[in-house]
N, C-alpha and C positions, 0 to 999 in steps of 0.2 A: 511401830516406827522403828525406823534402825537405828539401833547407837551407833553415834559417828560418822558411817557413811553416810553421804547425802549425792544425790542427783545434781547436778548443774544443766542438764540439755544435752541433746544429740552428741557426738562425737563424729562421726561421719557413717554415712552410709556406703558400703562395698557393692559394685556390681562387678560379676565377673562375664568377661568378651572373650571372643577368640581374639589372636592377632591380625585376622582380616576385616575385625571390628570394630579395632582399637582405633586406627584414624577418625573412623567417623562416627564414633561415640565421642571421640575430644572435642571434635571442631562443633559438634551438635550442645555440650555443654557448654563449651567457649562462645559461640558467636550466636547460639540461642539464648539459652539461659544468661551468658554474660559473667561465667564463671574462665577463671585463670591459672592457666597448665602451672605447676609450682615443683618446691621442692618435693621429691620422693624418699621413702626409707630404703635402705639395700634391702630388697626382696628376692626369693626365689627365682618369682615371676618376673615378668613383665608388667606393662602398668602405667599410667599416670595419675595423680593427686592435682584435684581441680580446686582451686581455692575460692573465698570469699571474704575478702579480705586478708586478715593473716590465717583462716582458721581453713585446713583441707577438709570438706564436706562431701565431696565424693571421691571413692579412689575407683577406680578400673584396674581390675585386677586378669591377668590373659589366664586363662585354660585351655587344652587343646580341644576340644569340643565344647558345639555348640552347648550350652544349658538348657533344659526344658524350659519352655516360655510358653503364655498363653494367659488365657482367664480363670483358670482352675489353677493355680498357684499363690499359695499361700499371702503373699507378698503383694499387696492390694495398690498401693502408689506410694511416692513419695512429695511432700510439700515443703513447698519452700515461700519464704515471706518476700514479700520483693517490694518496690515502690516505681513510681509510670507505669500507669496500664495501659497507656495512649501510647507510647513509647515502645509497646513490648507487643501491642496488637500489630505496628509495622514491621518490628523483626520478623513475626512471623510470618505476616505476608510476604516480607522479601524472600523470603527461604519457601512457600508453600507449604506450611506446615498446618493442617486441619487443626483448627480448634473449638471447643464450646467454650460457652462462659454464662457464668452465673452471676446476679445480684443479690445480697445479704443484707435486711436494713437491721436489722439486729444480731451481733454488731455488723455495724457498714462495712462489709467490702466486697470485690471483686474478685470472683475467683474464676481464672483461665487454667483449661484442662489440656493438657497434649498428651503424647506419645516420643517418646524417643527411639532411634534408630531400631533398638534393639524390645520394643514391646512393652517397657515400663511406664506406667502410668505417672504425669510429673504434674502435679497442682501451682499452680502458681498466684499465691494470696496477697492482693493489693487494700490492706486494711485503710477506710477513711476512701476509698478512692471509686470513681463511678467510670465507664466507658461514657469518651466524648459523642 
């Protein structure tokens, strides 16, 4: 065990886009997911900080090329906890966005699988909650 330090949870997760990315990596966070463009730190780059309440959980960070993307990269998904699974099954259809979905009875919940713009695998965990 460490002395002292201790863990509290995630801090945020970095993806880095080119700048002909960046748009619609944001609106795909914002108006999928239901995360909110926020404040930024002065960075080199370019960039925005998607928020969740007060806390930024994902930054978009620009590069001038594309990043290697695919299934052979290390970097397996990221999940996020949510609540409305009814609610989040019609974003997605309003957008066309492929999804699977799994049920959990121990513990109960929903888990809805996507892809974003850019190739990353986004989990989406509705604990307690069952598709209508």
């Amino acid at each position: 065990m460490w002395a002292g330090m201790k863990v509290s949870g995630i801090n945020h997760i970095n993806i880095v886009v080119t700048l002909r990315q960046l748009p619609e990596m944001t609106a795909f966070y914002e108006q999928v997911i239901g995360l909110k463009q926020g404040l930024r730190a002065a960075s080199r780059r370019a960039g925005a900080w998607l928020y969740c309440g007060d806390t930024a959980i994902i930054h978009l960070s620009v590069v001038e090329e594309t990043p290697y993307s695919g299934a052979d990269t290390y970097f397996n998904h990221v999940a996020i906890t949510c609540t409305g699974v009814d609610s989040c099954l019609q974003i997605l259809d309003r957008h066309a966005i492929p999804y699977e979905s799994d049920y959990k009875s121990e513990p109960e919940m929903t888990q809805i699988f996507i892809v974003d713009p850019v190739g990353i695998r986004v989990e989406l965990n509705f604990a307690g909650e069952k598709i209508a």
